[in-house]
VOROZA-946732 format. One line per field, with one value per residue (C-alpha): residue in one letter; x negated, y, z. Coordinates in steps of 0.1 Angstrom, whole numbers. Layout:
% VOROZA-946732
residuo (a/...);
east (X/...);
north (Y/...);
up (Z/...);
END
This chain:
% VOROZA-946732
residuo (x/x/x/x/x/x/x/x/x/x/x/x/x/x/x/x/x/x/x/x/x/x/x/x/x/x/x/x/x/x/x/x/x/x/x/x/x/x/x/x/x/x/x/x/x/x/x/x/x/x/x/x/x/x/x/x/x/x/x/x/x/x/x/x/x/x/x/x/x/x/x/x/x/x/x/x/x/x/x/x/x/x/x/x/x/x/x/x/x/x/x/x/x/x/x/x/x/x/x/x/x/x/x/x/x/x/x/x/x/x/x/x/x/x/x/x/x/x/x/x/x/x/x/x/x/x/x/x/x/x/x/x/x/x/x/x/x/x/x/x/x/x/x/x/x/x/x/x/x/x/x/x/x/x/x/x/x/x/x/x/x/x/x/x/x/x/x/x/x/x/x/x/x/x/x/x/x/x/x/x/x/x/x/x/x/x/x/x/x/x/x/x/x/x/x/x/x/x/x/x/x/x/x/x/x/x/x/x/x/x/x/x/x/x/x/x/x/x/x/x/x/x/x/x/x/x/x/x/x/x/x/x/x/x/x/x/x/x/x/x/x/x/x/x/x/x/x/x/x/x/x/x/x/x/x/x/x/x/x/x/x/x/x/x/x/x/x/x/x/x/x/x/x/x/x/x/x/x/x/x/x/x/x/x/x/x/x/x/x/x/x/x/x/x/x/x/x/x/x/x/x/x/x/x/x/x/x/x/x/x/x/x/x/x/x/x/x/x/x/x/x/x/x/x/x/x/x/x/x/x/x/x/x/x/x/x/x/x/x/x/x/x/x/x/x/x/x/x/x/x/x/x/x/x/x/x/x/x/x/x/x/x/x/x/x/x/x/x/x/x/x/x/x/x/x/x/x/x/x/x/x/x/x/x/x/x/x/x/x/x/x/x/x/x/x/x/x/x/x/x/x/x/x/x/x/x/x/x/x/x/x/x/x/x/x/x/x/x/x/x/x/x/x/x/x/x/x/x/x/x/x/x/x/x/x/x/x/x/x/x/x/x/x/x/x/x/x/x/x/x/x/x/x/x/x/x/x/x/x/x/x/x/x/x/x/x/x/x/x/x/x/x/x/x/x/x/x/x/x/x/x/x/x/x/x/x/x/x/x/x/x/x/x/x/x/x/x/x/x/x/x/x/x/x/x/x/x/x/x/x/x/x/x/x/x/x/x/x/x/x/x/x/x/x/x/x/x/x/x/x/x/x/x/x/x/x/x/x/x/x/x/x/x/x/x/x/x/x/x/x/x/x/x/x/x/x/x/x/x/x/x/x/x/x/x/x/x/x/x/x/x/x/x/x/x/x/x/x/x/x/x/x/x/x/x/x/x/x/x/x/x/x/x/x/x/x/x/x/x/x/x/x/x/x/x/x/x/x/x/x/x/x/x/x/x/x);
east (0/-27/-44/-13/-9/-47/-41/-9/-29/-59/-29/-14/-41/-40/-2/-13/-17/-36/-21/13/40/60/35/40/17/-7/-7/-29/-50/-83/-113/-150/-173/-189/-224/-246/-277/-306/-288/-250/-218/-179/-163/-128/-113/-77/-64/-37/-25/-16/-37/-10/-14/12/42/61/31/12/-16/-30/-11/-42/-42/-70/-77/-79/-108/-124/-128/-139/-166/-179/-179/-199/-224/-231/-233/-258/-279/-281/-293/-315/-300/-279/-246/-239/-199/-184/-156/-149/-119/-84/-75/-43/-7/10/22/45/21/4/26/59/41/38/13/6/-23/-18/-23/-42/-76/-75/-72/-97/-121/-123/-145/-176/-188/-224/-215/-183/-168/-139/-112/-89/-60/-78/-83/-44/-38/-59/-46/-62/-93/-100/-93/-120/-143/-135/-126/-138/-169/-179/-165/-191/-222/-244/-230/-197/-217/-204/-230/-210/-181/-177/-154/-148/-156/-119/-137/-172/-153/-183/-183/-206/-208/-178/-207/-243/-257/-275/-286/-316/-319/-338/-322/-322/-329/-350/-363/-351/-354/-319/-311/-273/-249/-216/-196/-159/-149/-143/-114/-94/-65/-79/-64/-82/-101/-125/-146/-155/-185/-186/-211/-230/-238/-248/-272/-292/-297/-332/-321/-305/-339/-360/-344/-347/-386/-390/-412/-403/-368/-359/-324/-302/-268/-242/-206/-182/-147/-155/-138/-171/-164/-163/-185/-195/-213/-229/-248/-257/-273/-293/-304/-315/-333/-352/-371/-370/-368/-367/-355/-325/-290/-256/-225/-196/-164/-128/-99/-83/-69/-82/-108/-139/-176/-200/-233/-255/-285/-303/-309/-279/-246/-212/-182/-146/-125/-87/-61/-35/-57/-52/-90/-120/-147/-180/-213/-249/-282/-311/-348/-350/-380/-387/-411/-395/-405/-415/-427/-388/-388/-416/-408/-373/-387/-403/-373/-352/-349/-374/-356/-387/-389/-374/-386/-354/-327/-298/-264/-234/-199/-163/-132/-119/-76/-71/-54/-65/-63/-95/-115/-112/-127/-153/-164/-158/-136/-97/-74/-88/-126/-117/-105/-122/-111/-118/-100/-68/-68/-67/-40/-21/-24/-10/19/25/24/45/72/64/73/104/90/110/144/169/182/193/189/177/193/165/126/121/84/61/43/51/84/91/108/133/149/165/137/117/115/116/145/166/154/163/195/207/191/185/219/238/216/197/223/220/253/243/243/270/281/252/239/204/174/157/121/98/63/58/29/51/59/33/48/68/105/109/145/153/154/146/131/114/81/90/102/67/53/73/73/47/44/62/77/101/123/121/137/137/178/192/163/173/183/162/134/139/151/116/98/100/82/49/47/47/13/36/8/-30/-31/-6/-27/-59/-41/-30/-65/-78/-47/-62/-36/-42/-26/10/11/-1/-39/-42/-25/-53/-77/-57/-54/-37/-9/13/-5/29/23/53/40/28/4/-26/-22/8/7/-23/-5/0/33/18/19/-10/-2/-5/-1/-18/10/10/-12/-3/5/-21/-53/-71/-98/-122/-152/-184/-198/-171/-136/-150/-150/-120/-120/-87/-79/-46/-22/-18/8/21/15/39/33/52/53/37/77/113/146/179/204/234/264/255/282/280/261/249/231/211/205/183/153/147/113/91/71/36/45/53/15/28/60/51/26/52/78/55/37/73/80/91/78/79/56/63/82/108/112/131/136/164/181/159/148/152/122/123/117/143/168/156/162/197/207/194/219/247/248/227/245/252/226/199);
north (0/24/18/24/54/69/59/80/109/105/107/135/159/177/188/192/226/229/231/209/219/229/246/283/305/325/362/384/398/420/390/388/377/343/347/322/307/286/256/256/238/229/217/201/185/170/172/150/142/172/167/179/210/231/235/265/284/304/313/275/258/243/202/180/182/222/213/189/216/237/221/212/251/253/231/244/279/265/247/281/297/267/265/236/227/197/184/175/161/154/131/131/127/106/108/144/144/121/113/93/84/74/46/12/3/39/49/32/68/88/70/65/105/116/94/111/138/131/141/142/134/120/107/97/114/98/94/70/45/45/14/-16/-18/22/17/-17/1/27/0/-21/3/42/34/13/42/69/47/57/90/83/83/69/74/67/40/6/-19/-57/-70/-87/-113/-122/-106/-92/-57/-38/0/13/32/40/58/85/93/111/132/157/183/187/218/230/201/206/174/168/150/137/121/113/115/115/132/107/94/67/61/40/3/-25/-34/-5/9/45/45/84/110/113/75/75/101/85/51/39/48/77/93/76/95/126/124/123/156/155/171/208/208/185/182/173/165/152/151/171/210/226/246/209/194/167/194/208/179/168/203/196/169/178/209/190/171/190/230/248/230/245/228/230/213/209/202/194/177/214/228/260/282/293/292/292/303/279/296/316/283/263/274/249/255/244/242/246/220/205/216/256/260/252/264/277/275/291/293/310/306/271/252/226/204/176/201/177/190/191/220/237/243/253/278/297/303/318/339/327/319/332/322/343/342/330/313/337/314/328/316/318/305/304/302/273/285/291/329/328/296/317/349/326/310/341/318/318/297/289/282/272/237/204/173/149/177/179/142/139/167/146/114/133/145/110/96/120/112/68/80/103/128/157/141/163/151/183/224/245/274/294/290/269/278/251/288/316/322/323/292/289/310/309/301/275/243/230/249/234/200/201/220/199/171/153/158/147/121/107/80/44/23/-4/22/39/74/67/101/107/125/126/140/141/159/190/178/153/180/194/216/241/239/265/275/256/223/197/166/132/148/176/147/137/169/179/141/120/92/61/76/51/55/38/43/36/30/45/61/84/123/135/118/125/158/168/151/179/203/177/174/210/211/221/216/210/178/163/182/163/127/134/144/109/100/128/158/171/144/161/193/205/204/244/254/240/263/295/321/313/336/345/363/386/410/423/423/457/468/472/510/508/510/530/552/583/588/593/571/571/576/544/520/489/462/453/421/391/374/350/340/368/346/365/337/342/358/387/392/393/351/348/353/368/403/390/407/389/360/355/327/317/291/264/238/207/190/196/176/173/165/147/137/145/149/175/156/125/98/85/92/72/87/85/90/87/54/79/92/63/67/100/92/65/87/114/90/75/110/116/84/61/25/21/2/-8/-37/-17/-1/-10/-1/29/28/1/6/43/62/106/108/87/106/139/128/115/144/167/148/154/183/204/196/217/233/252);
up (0/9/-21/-43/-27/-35/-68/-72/-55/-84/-111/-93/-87/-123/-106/-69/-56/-22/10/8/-11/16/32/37/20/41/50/44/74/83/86/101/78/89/109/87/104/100/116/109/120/111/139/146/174/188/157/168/133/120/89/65/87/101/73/93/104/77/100/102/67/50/50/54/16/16/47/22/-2/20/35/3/-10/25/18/-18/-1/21/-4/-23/9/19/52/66/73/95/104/137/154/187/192/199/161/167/189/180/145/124/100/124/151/121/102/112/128/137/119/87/64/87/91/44/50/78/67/32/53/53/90/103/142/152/188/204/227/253/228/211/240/257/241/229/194/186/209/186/154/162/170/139/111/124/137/104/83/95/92/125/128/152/187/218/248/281/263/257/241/250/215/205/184/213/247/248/267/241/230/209/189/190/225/203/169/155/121/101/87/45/41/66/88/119/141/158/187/192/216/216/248/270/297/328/316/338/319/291/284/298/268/272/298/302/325/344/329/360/364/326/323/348/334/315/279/283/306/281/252/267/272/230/225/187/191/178/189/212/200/229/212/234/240/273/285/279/316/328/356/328/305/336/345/314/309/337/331/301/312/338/310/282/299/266/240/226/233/214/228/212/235/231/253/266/235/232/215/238/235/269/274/299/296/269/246/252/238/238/208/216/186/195/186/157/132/136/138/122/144/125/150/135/149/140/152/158/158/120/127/105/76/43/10/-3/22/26/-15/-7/17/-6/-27/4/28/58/92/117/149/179/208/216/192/184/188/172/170/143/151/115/114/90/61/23/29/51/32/-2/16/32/3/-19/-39/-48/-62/-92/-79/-50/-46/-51/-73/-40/-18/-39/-45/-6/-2/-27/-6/22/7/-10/23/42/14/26/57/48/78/60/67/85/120/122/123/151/157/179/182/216/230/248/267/242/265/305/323/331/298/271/242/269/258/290/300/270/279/313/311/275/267/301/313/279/275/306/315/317/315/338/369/354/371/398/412/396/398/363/363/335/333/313/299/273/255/230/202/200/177/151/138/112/99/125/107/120/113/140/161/167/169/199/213/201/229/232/273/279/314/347/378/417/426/462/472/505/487/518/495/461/471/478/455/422/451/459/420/415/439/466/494/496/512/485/460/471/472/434/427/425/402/375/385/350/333/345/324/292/282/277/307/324/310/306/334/366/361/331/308/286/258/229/198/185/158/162/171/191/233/230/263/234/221/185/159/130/97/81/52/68/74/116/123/123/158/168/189/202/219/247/254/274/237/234/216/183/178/160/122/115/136/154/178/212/217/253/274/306/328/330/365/360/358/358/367/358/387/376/396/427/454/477/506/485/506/482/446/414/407/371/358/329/332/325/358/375/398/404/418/436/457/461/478/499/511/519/540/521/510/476/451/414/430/436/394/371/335/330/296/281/241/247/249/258/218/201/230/217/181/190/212/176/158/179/189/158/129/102/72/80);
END
């Protein structure tokens, strides 16, 4: 089948324009121009999926293909510059986005299309190793794919064919650059990651940068650059201990991490050589990374000729590290590249954007359950209100839907984590594909019956980190897992602005004479370099916070007894500990399955159906 398909895509590409056809086009908007260095970098990370990019957001519409082309008009650039250009990714690439989570097996399109990229150091994220079947597919079709350069320093695998526990991946890799013979260094790591399925085994940062190899490694004198990727929040304990010890062998060498896992953009300085890039989420960013004034002492004849025809790099007395987030949409590659429509695109990038849109079309993901009538915001709005999300799940959804025959009109409790929830719904049509984007995992329900109301009644506060000592049980349960990844990262209170031109709320009550159109609404990133990282000059989206979970209380008489408490089965640990802190006994003995077959997504796509019908 997935040969059929790239073989449609070949024939198709004459027709095939970039981005897919449903994509909106992109709007114009004021750009920086990309810092080229010596040593440069593309970098992606929890992409979740979303290779056909986003199809109702201009700002980040290019598809996997458009990134193809790109990175090839990259490379050319650099050859003509005699620089280099090197590719990263670092992990999450599946759960999030129909095109991966709709087929069956999951997967089945998206690893033909990611692997099309050809990327110099790849790793793996924690999506990747929930369940055995995706944690063996890295191991025996991923890994294989990328020839040496997917990296897995601190993870192993039970081999499904040996039971062997071996690594997923190489510990490390080592390479010269093309162009100018710079001597790289690379790993490939995870955060310390508990939830993973039995079959693999993440062993903790600390413990692994301690053991024989890993020291050993570090000691080789003949390195120019170390190259840290890892799906690791670069503000994360992880990165800092690797950074030491790194520094206490090798005190000067420059470092570059690249991070992942928290969804955002940012870019942190740990000393004056070592510099980490995170890379945002769902494909809305492609971060760029350059260095100047490294070291090349893997210089060959190839380029000591090549230097001669460009510009020299010299060496600083200390490298210059600069960053880009670059919004992914054909607007900004065709300025980057100094290309357009025509120039621009590649045969192998179209074919790919055609295999994309051939398979969304396998997977009907543009089939109508039914039509939103408002935008519904994950953080972009306050909760409770009326454009949250989580206020129209809890309020809607939950109630009409949360019921389970076989305990009929039982009084219940229904809690499920905000965290479940990871896109936001535009009005408009509501189709399978935005099914997945708003619900991607398989949450099925569970619930603990009769449990004392003096209980459950308290049990949405503990959750909510209502009290430090509660707080500090659920620390060794990975608190973080509760709400959504960027929230952990953002600041600690709502941060609220309206959307105003760039000239606007300037505390003067005139306004400039003007033809330029207002900016667009989107990232305007402030990281340990600065607020001039992004590439596109946005105005400011809000972000609200949002509690870790909600509930729905159904049925409930005025002074119930005792009540159901209905749960997702992701938070079942969660519960569990709450009960218990508040004095009761419970252990997964005592769960049962609530509304078996029905999972929070399929109820979301039902609930669509009923009560959103009508043309959009």
């Amino acid at each position: 089948m997935l040969s059929s398909l790239f073989c449609g895509a070949l024939s198709l590409w004459i027709t095939a324009q970039a981005a897919q056809p449903s994509a909106p086009k992109p709007v114009s908007a004021p750009l920086r121009d990309l810092p080229w260095g010596q040593l440069n970098f593309l970098h992606t990370t929890d992409t979740h999926g979303w290779h056909a990019g986003h199809l109702q957001e201009p700002s980040y519409s290019a598809d996997w293909g458009d990134y193809i082309s790109f990175a090839q008009r990259m490379r050319e650039q650099a050859d003509e510059k005699g620089v280099d250009l090197l590719l990263v990714d670092t992990g999450d690439r599946i759960e999030g986005n129909g095109l991966y989570d709709a087929s069956d097996p999951k997967g089945k399109y998206t690893r033909e299309i990611f692997k099309q990229q050809h990327i110099d150091v790849i790793c793996s994220g924690n999506h990747e190793l929930y369940k055995q079947n995706s944690s063996e597919n890295e191991y025996l079709k991923m890994v294989p794919e990328f020839k040496g350069n997917y990296l897995a320093s601190n993870l192993d695998i039970f081999d499904p064919k040996t039971g062997e526990q071996v690594p997923l991946a190489p510990r490390y890799k080592k390479f010269t650059t093309r162009n100018q013979g710079i001597r790289v260094l690379a790993f490939g790591f995870l955060f310390d990651f508990t939830g993973n399925s039995n079959n693999t085994v993440v062993q903790p940062v600390e413990r692994t940068i301690q053991e024989k190899w890993f020291q050993d490694t570090l000691r080789d004198r003949e390195v120019d650059l170390f190259l840290v990727a890892g799906h690791v929040d670069i503000r994360s304990e992880e990165y800092q201990n690797i950074f030491k010890a790194i520094r206490q062998v090798q005190w000067d060498t420059p470092i570059q991490f690249f991070g992942g896992h928290s969804h955002i953009r940012d870019f942190k300085r740990f000393d004056n050589k070592a510099y980490a890039l995170e890379s945002g989420r769902y494909m809305e960013t492609i971060g760029f990374q350059s260095i100047v004034g490294l070291k090349t002492g893997g210089k060959t004849a190839y380029n000591q000729a090549r230097a001669l025809t460009v510009e020299p790099y010299n060496m600083l007395a200390s490298p210059t590290f600069s960053r880009r987030y670059i919004d992914n949409n054909l607007f900004s590659f065709h300025h980057h590249t100094s290309l357009n429509s025509t120039t621009f695109p590649t045969l192998h990038g179209q074919n790919v954007s055609s295999l994309i849109s051939l398979a969304r079309k396998s997977l009907n993901l543009d089939s109508q359950f039914g039509c939103a009538p408002k935008n519904l915001w994950t953080n972009r709005a306050p909760f409770p209100s009326g454009h949250s999300i989580f206020t129209w799940i809890q309020d809607r959804v939950l109630p009409d839907a949360a019921r389970d025959d076989k305990r009929g009109d039982a009084p219940r409790i229904t809690i499920v984590n905000t965290g479940t929830m990871r896109f936001d719904i535009f009005k408009g049509p509501f189709t399978i594909d935005t099914t997945f984007t708003v619900s991607p995992f398989a949450s099925n329900f569970r619930y603990i019956k009769d449990v004392p109301f003096s209980i459950a009644d308290r049990v949405l506060l503990l959750l909510n980190n209502e009290g430090q000592i509660f707080a500090n049980a659920m620390s060794r349960l990975g608190f973080s897992s509760l709400p959504q990844p960027e929230q952990l990262t953002y600041p600690k209170k709502d941060v609220s602005f309206e959307l105003k031109t760039a000239f606007q709320g300037s505390g003067r009550n005139q306004v400039p004479l003007s033809d330029e159109p207002p900016l667009v609404p989107g990232y305007t990133t402030r990281d340990d370099a600065g607020d001039d990282g992004d590439d596109t000059i946005h105005s400011p989206l809000s972000f609200y916070r949002v509690p870790n979970c909600i509930e729905a209380r159904l049925g409930l008489p005025e002074n119930p007894e005792t009540v159901d408490l209905v749960y997702l089965d992701f938070i079942e640990q969660y519960i569990l500990l709450a009960t218990q802190f508040l004095g009761g006994e419970y252990t997964v003995d005592d769960t049962d399955t609530y509304m078996a077959g029905t999972d929070l997504t399929t109820m979301i796509s039902d609930w669509v159906k009923e009560n959103w019908t009508g043309d959009c």
